[in-house]
C-alpha positions as CSV (number, residue, x, y, z in Angstrom):
1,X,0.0,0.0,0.0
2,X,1.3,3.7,-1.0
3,X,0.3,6.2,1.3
4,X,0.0,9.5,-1.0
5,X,-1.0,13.2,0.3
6,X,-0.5,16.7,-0.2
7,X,1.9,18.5,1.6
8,X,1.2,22.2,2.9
9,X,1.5,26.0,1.5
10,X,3.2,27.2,4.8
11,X,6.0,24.6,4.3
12,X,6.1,23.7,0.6
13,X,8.6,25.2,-1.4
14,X,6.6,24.7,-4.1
15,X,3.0,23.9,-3.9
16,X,-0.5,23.9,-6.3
17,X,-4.0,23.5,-5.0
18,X,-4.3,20.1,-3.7
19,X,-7.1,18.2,-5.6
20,X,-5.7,19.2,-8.8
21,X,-1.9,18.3,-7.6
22,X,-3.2,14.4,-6.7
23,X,-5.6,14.2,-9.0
24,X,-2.8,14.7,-12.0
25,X,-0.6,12.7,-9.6
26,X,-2.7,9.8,-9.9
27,X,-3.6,10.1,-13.7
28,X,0.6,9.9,-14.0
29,X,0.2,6.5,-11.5
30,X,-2.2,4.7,-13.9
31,X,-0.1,5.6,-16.9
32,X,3.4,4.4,-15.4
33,X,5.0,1.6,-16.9
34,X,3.4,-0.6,-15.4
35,X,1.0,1.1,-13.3
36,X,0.5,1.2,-9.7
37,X,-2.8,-0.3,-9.2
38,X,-5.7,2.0,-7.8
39,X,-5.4,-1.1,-4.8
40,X,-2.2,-0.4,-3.7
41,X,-3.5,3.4,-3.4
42,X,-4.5,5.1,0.1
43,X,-4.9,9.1,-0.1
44,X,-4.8,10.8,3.6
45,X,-7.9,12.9,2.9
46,X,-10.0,15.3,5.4
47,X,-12.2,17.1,2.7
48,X,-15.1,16.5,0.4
49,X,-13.2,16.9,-3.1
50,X,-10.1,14.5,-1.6
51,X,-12.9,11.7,0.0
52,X,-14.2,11.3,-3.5
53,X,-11.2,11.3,-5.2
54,X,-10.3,8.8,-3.3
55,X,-13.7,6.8,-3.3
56,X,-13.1,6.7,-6.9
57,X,-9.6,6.2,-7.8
58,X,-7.9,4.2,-4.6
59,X,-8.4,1.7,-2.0
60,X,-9.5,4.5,0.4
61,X,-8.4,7.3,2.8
62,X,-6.2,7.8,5.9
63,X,-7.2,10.8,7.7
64,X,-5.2,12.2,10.7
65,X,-6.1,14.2,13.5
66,X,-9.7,13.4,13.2
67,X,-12.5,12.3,15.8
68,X,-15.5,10.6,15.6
69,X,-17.5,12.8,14.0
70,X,-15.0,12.7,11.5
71,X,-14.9,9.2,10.9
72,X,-19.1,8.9,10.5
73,X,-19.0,11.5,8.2
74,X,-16.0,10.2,5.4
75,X,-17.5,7.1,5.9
76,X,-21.4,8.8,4.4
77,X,-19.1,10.0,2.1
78,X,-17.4,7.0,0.6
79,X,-20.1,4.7,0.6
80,X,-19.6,0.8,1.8
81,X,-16.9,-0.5,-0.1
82,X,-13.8,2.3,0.0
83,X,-11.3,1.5,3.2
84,X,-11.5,4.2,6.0
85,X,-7.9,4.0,7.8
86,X,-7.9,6.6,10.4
87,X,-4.9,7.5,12.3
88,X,-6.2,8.2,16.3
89,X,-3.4,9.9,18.6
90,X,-3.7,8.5,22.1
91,X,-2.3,9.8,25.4
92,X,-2.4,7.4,28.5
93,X,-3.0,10.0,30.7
94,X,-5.7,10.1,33.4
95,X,-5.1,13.8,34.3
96,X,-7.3,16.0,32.0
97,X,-5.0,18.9,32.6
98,X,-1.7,16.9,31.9
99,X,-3.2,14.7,29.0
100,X,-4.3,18.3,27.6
101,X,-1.2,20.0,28.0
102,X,0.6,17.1,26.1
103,X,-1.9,17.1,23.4
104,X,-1.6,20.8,22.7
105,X,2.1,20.5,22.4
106,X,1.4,17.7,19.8
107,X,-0.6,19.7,18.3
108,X,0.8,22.7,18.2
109,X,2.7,22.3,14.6
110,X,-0.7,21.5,12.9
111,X,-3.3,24.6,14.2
112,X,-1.6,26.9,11.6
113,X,-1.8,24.4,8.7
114,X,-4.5,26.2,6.4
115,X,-5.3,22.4,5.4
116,X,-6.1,21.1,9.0
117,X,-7.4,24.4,10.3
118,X,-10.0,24.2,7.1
119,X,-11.2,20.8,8.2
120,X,-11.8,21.1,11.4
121,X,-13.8,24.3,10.8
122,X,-15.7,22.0,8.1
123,X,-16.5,19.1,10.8
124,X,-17.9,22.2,13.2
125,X,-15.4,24.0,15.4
126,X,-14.7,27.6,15.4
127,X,-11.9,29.7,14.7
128,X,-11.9,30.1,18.7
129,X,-11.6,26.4,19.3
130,X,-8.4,26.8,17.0
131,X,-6.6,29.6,19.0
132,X,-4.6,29.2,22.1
133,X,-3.3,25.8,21.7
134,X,-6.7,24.2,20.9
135,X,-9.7,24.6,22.6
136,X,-10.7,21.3,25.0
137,X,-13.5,20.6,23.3
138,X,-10.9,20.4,19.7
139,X,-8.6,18.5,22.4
140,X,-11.0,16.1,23.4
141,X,-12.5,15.3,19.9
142,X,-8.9,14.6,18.4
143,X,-7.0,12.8,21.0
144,X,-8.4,9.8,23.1
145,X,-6.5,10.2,26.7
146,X,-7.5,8.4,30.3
147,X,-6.6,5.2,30.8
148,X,-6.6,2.0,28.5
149,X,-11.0,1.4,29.0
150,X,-11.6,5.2,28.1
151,X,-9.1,4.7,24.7
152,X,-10.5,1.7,24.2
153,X,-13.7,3.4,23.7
154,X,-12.5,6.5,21.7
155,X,-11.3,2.9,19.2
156,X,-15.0,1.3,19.5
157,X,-16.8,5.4,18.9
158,X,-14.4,5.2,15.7
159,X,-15.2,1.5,14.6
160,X,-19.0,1.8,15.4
161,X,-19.1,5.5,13.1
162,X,-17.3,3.3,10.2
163,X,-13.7,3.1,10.7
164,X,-12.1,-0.3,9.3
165,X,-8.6,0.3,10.3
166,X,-7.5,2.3,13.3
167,X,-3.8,3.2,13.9
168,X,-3.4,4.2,17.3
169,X,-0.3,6.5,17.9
170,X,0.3,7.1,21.9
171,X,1.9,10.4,22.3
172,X,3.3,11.0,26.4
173,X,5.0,14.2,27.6
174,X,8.6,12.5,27.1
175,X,8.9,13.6,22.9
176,X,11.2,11.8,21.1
177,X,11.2,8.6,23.1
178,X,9.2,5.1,22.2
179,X,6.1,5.0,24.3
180,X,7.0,1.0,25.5
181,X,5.3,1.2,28.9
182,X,2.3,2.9,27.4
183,X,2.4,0.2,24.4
184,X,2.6,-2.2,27.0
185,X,-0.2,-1.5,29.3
186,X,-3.0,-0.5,26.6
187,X,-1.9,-3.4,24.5
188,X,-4.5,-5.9,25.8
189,X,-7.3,-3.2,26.3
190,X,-6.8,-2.3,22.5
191,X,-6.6,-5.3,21.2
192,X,-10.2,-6.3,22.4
193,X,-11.8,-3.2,21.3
């Protein structure tokens, strides 16, 4: 599976509108020599015009930073068959400050992506849920935090508004270092969810 995506006008050195860009992309894909199959195609999608690109011309989408609101509605949009592969950033913490404090930081790279910041004013927030870090109610719809039965659920909210394929990220205030002892204790709760 090829992962494709657009990249962003704030960090591209050179960039064109993103539909356009992947939709030539992919016209260049099924011309190759030989091509790569519209099968072994994922797009990371978050809008309307990206969803049914990819509904139409790959296995599906792989949105990121989304909730479960999210999730139901891609899924109206692409129908039964397309594969919805979320990404869902999880932070084993049970302290709503902490856990929100880490989140923010997470987040903090992606609130002045003109990209994200569109699609989550799209799916309902408002440009004040996307100032100071991230409102809690933007916090709490992104990232699943508590402990492994409250992610667990955030992965079953996901699964139940269409999700197929769920990759779960954990994220702790220690950047830069392999979660292990998160992995290790949410493990067995995920696994059943």
């Amino acid at each position: 599976m090829v992962g494709l995506g657009v990249s962003h006008a704030e960090i591209a050195g050179r960039y064109h509108e993103p539909y356009h860009a992947l939709r030539s992309y992919l016209e260049a894909l099924d011309a190759a020599d030989p091509p790569l199959p519209s099968t072994a195609r994922i797009i990371g999608a978050h809008g309307p015009q990206m969803t049914r690109l990819a509904a139409a011309r790959t296995t599906g989408v792989h949105p990121y930073l989304v909730g479960p609101a999210h999730t139901a509605w891609a899924r109206s949009m692409l129908g039964e068959g397309p594969l919805l592969a979320l990404e869902q950033t999880v932070i084993p913490h049970l302290d709503a400050e902490k856990a929100r404090a880490t989140a923010r930081a997470m987040l903090a790279p992606y609130l002045g992506l003109r990209n994200y910041r569109s699609a989550w004013l799209r799916g309902g927030f408002a440009v004040e849920d996307l100032s100071g870090g991230g409102s809690d109610r933007l916090i709490d719809e992104l990232f699943a935090w508590g402990g492994p039965d409250e992610i667990a659920a955030r992965l079953t909210e996901h699964h139940r508004a269409g999700a197929d394929h769920i990759a779960v990220q954990v994220v702790t205030d220690t950047f830069g270092t392999f979660a292990r002892q998160a992995w290790r204790d949410l493990a067995p709760r995920l696994l059943a969810a």
